[in-house]
C-alpha positions as CSV (number, residue, x, y, z in Angstrom):
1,X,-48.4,-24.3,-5.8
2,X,-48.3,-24.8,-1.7
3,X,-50.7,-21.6,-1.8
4,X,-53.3,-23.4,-4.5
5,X,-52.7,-27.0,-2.2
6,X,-53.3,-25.2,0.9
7,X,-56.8,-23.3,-0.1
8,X,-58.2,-26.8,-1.8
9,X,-57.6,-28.4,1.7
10,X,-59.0,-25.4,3.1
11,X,-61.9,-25.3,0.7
12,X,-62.6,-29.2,0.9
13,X,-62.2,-29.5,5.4
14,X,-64.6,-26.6,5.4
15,X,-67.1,-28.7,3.4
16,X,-66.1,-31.3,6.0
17,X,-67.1,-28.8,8.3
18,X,-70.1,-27.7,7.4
19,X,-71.5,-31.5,6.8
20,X,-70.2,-32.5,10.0
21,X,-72.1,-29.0,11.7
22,X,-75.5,-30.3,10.1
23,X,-75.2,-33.8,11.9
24,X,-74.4,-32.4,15.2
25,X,-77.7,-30.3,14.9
26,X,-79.6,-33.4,14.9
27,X,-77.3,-34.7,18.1
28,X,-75.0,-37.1,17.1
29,X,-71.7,-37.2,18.7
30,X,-69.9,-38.4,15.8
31,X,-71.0,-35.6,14.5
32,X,-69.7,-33.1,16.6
33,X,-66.3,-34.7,16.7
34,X,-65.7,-34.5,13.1
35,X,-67.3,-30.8,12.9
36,X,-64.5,-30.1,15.3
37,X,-61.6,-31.7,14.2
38,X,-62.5,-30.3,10.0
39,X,-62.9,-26.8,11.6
40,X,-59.4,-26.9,12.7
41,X,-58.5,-28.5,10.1
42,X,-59.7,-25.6,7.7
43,X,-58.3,-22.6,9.8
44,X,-54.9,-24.1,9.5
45,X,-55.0,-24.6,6.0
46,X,-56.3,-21.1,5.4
47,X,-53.5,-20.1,7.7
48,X,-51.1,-21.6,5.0
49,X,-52.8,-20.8,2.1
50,X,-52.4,-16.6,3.8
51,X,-49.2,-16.8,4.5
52,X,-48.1,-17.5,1.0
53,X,-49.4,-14.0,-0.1
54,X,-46.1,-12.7,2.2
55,X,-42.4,-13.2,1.2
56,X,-39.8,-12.9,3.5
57,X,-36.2,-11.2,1.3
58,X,-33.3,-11.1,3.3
59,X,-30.9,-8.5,3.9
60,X,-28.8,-8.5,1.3
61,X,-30.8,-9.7,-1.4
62,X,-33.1,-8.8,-3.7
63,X,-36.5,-11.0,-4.8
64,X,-37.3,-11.0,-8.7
65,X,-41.3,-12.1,-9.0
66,X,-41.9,-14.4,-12.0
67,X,-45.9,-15.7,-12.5
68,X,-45.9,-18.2,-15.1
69,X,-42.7,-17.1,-17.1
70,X,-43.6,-13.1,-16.6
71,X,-40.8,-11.7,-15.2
72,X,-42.0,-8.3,-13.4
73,X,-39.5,-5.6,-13.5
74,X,-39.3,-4.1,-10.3
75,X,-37.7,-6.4,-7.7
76,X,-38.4,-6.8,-4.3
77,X,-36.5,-5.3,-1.4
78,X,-35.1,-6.5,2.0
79,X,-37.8,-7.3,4.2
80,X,-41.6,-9.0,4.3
81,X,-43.5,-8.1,1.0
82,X,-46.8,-8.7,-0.3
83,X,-46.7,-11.0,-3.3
84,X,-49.2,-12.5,-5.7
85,X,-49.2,-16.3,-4.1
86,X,-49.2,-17.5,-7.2
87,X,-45.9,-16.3,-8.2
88,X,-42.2,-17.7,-7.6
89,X,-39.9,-15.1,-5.8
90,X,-36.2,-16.1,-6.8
91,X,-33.8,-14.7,-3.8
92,X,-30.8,-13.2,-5.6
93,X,-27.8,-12.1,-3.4
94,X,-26.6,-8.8,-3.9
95,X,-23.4,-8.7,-1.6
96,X,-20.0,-8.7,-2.2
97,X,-19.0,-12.2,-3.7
98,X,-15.4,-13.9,-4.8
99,X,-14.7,-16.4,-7.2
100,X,-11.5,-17.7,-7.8
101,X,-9.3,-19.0,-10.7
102,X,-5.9,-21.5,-11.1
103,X,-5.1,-20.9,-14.9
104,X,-2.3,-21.4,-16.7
105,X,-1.7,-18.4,-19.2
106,X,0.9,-17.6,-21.8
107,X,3.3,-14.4,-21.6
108,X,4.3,-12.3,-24.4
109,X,7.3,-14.1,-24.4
110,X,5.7,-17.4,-25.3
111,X,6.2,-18.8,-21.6
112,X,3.3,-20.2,-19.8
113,X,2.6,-18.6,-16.6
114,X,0.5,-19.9,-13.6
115,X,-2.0,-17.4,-11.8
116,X,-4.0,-17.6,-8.8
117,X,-6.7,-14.7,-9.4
118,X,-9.8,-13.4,-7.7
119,X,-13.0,-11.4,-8.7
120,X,-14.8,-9.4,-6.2
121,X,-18.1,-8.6,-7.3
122,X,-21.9,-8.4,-7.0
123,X,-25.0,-8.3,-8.7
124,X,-26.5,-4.7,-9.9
125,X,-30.2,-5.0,-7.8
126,X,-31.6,-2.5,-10.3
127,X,-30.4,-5.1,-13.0
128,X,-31.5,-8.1,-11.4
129,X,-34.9,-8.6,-13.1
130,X,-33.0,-8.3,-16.7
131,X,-30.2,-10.4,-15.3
132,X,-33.0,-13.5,-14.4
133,X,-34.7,-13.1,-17.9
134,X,-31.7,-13.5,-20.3
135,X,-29.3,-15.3,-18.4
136,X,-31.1,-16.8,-14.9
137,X,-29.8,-18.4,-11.7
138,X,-26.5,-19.3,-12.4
139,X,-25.5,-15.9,-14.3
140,X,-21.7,-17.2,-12.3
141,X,-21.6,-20.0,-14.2
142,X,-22.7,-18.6,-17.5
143,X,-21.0,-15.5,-17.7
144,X,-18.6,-13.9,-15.1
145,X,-16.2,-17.2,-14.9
146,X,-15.8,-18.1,-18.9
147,X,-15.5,-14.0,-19.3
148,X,-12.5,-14.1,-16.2
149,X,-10.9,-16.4,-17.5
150,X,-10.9,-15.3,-21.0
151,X,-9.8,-11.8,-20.1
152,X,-7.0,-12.6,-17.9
153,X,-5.6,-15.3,-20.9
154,X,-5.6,-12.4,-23.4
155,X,-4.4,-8.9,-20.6
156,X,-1.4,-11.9,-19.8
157,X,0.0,-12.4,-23.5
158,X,0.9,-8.5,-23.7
159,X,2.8,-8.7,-20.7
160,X,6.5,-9.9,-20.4
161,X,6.5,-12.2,-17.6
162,X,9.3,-10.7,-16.0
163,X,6.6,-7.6,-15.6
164,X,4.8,-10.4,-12.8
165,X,7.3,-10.0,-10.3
166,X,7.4,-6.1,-10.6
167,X,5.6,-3.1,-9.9
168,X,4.3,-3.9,-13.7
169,X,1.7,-6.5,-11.9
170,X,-0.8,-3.3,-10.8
171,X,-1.5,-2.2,-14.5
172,X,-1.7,-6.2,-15.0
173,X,-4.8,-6.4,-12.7
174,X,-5.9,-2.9,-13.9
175,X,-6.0,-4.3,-17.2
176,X,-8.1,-7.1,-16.4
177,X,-10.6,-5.0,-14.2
178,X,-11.3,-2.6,-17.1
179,X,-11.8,-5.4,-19.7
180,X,-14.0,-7.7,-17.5
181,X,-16.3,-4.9,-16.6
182,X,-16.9,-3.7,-20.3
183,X,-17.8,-7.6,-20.5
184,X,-20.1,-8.3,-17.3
185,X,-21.5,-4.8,-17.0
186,X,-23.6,-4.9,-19.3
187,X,-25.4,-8.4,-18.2
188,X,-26.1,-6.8,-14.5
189,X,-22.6,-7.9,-12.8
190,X,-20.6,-5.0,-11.2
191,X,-17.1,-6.0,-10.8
192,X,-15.3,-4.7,-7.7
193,X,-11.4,-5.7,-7.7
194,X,-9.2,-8.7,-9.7
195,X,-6.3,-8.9,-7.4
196,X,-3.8,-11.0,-7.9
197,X,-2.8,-13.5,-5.9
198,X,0.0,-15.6,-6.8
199,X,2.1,-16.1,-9.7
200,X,4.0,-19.0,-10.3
201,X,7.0,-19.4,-13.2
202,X,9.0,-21.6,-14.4
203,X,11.8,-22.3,-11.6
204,X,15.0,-21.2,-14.4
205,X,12.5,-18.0,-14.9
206,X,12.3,-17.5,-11.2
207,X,15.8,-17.6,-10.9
208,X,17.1,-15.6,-13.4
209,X,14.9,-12.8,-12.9
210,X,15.3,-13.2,-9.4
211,X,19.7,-12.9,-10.2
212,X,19.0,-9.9,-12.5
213,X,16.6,-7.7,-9.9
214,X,19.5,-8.5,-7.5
215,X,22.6,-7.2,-10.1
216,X,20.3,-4.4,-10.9
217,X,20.0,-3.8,-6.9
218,X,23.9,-3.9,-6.9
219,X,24.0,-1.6,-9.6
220,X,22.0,0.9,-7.9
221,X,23.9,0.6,-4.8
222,X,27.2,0.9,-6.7
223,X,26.1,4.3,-8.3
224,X,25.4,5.5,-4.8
225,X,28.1,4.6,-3.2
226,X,30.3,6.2,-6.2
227,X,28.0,9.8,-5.7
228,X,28.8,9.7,-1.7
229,X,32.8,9.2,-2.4
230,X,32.5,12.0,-5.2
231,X,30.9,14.6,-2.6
232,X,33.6,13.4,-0.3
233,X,36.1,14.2,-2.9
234,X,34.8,17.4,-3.2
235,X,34.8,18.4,0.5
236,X,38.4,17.4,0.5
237,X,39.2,19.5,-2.3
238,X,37.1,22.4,-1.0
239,X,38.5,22.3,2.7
240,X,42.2,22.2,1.2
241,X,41.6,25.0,-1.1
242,X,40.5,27.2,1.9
243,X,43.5,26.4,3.6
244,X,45.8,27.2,0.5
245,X,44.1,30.4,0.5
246,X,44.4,31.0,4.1
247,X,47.8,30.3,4.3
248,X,48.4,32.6,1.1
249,X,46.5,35.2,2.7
250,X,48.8,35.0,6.0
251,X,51.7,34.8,3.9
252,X,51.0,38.1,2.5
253,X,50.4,39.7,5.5
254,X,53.4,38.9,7.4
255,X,56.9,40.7,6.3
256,X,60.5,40.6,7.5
257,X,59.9,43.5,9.3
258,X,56.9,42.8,11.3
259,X,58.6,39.7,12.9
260,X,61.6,41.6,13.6
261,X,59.2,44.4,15.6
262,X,57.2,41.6,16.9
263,X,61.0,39.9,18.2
264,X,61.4,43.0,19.9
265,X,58.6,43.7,21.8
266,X,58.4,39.8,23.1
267,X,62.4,41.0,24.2
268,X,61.0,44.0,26.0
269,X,58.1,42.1,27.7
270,X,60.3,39.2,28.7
271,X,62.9,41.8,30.2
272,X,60.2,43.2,32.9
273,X,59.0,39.8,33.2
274,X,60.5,39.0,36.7
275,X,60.4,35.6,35.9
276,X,64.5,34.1,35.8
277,X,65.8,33.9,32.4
278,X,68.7,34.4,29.7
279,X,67.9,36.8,27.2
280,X,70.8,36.8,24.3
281,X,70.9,39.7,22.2
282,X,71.5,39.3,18.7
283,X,72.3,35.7,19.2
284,X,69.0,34.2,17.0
285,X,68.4,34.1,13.7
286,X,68.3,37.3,11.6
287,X,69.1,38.8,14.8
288,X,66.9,38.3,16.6
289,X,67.1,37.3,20.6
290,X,67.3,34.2,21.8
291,X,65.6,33.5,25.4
292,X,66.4,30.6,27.6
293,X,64.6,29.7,30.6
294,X,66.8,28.6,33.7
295,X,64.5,26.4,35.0
């Protein structure tokens, strides 16, 4: 409409213009005056009306061109584009966007459940023509927020809520991902990522499956604590054996006789020793000598 404003202006100052020219040719300054100032008057109306056939899209975002309810199907790029002036360009942002939700959804155990979620998404470009035509501006609104919150109300009830505050919560948000996209898709929206945010339960929930995570934590620290004093146990019983053998083995090998011939040659070497000393013959054991040191 500024482009059809502008070029009537346009149209009626150069009239103006030309009027105004025809007087001045007969001299009158009046004339003149007003041949100037509608001349000017004109070129920056025309100026206007020009720059309407040029849109500007920013980066970022993509222009859908509807003339009079005719949505063309290509969209417009990033970037100055020539347009028909007397079309509407509607801007649509194609970058990453979040939306958040605060809902209170039921478990599978009946128990209600507070989640803080998010949706990272952003609009398909090549779908953004299709997206204007059957849903429009506020495709947000209309679809991706009732469709969020739906999904995540109905992925929640098969869930125990105990499955919140474990590693159970990834396939939770998984699960919403997957069902939201089959949903939005279709209708141009690309979803990205749901994480999750924050869950909230009831405070006796909270602490009772805060109390069981810690026995089963004791648990597992019992069971390894039994495994290390069981290995223990067995080192013990190893190391003894090998001495039992040892000492069996040694046993075997050493006969009345040997220590006898043994006593003896410690006798002889003692004898030559010149060390001073008291050898008794026959006065140990068995027989054997007994040596006393005089020192």
């Amino acid at each position: 409409m500024v482009f059809l404003l502008a070029l009537f202006i346009a149209i009626g100052a150069i009239v103006v213009w030309n009027t105004a020219r025809k007087r001045a040719n007969f001299g009158t300054p009046l004339g003149r005056s007003s041949s100037t100032f509608a001349g000017m008057l004109a070129g920056v109306f025309l100026l206007i009306a020009l720059s309407q056939i040029f849109t500007v899209v920013p980066a970022g975002n993509v222009g859908v061109v509807d003339f009079f309810g005719t949505v063309s199907d290509n969209t417009l790029k990033a970037g100055i584009n020539l347009v028909n002036p007397l079309a509407r360009v509607i801007k649509f942002s194609v970058k990453t966007q979040e939306i958040k939700e605060v809902m209170d959804v039921p478990s599978k155990e009946g128990l209600t459940v507070q989640l803080e979620l998010s949706a990272l998404f952003h609009l398909n470009p090549d779908k953004a023509a299709e997206t204007y035509k059957t849903i429009g501006e506020n495709y947000v609104q209309i679809i991706l927020e009732p469709n969020f919150r739906s999904v995540a109300r109905g992925v929640t009830a098969a869930f125990d809520a105990r499955a919140l505050y474990t590693s159970e919560r990834e396939l939770l948000t998984l699960a919403i991902l997957n069902d939201l996209e089959k949903m939005v898709e279709p209708r141009g929206i690309t979803v990205e990522a749901t994480p999750l945010r924050r869950v909230g339960l009831p405070p006796d929930l909270s602490r009772a499956i805060e109390e069981k995570l810690r026995a089963d934590q004791e648990s597992q620290r019992m069971q390894f604590v039994l495994l290390k004093e069981k290995q223990e146990a067995e080192r013990k019983r190893i190391e003894a054996q090998g001495i039992s053998d040892f000492q069996n083995i040694v046993a075997k090998g050493i006969s009345e006789q040997l220590l006898r011939w043994k006593g003896i040659e410690a006798t002889e070497k003692l004898a030559s020793s010149p060390n001073a000393k008291i050898v008794v013959i026959g006065a140990g054991k068995d027989g054997l000598p007994l040596i006393l040191d005089t020192k």
